[in-house]
C-alpha positions as CSV (number, residue, x, y, z in Angstrom):
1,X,6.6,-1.0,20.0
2,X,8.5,2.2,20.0
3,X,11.1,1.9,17.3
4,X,10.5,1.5,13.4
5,X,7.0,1.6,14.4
6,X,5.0,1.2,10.8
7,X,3.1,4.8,9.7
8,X,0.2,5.2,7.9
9,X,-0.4,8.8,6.7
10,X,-4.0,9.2,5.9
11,X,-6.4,10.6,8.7
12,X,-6.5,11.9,12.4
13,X,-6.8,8.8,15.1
14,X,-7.6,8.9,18.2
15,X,-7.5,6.9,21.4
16,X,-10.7,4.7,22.0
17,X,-12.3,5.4,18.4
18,X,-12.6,3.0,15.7
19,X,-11.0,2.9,12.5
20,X,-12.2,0.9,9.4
21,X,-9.2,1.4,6.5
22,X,-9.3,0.2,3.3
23,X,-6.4,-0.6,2.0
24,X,-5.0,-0.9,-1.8
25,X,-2.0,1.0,-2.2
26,X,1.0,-1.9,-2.4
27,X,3.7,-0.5,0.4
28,X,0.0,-0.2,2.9
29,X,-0.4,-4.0,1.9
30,X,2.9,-4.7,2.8
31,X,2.7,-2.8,5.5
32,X,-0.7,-4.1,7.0
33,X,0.5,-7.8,6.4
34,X,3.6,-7.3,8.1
35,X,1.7,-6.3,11.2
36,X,-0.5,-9.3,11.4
37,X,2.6,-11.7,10.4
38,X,5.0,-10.4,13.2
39,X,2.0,-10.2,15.9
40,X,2.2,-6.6,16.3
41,X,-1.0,-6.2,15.0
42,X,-0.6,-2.2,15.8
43,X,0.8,0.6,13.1
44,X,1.0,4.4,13.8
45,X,-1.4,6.9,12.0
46,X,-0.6,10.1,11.3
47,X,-1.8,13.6,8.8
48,X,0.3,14.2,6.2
49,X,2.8,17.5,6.4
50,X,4.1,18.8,3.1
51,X,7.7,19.4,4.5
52,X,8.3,15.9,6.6
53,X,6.1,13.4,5.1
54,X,3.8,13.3,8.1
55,X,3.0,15.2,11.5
56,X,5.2,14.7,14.5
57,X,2.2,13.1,16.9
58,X,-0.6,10.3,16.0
59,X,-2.5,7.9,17.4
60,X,-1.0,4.0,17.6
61,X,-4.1,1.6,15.7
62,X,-4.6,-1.4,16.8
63,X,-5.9,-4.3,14.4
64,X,-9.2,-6.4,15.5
65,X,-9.7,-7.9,12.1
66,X,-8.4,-7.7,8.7
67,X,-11.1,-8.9,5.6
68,X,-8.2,-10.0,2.8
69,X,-9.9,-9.8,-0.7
70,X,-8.4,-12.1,-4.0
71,X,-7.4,-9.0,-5.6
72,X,-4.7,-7.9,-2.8
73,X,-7.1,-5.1,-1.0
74,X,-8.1,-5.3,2.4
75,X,-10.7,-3.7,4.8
76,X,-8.9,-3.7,8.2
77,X,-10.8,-3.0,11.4
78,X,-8.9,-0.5,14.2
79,X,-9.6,1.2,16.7
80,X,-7.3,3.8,18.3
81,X,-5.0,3.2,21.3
82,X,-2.1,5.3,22.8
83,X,-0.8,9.1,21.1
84,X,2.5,9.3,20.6
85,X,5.4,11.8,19.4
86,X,7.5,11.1,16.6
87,X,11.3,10.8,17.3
88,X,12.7,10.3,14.2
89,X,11.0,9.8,10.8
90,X,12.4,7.0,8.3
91,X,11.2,4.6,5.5
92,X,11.3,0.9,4.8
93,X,9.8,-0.2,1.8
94,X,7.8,2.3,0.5
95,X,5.9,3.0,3.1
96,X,6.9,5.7,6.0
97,X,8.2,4.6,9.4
98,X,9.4,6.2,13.0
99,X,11.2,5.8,16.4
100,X,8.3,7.4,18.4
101,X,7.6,7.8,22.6
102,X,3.9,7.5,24.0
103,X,2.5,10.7,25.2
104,X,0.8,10.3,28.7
105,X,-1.9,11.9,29.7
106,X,-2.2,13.1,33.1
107,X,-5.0,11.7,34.9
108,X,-7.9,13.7,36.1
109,X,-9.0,13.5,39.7
């Protein structure tokens, strides 16, 4: 999952820490379904930046469990997994999207 990766701009991630989103703005509904219906189950997060949209580096989420309510919101549990760099930032239907690469961290001895 490194090109058109889905974004969700909202808070700082981080690798190993959970998550809990809820969700209720229509293009994140979208966007959170689409995850769970192409098996993905993983979306980027980044902070907002006033002159791109959002920050150049987040932190992919992955999804353990999504709580659909009858009125279209959602509660989804994730918990942080890899940091990444933006490559290029796009959109797709209302919500923001980007070609990213994983950032790897070098491995203390």
């Amino acid at each position: 999952l490194n090109k058109n990766v889905p974004i969700f701009v909202c808070t700082m991630a981080y690798p190993t820490v959970p998550c809990p989103l809820h969700i209720f703005e229509p293009c994140y509904r979208l966007m959170i379904r689409r995850c769970m219906e192409t098996g993905t189950k993983q979306f980027g997060m980044c902070i907002s930046d006033p002159l791109k949209g959002f920050a150049d580096y987040g932190c992919i989420l992955e999804i353990r469990n999504v709580e659909f309510f009858a009125d279209g919101r959602s509660v989804v549990d994730s918990i942080g997994k890899r940091r990444f760099k933006v490559i290029q930032h796009s959109q797709r239907d209302g919500y923001n999207t980007a070609d990213i690469e994983y950032i790897e961290d070098q491995k203390v001895s």
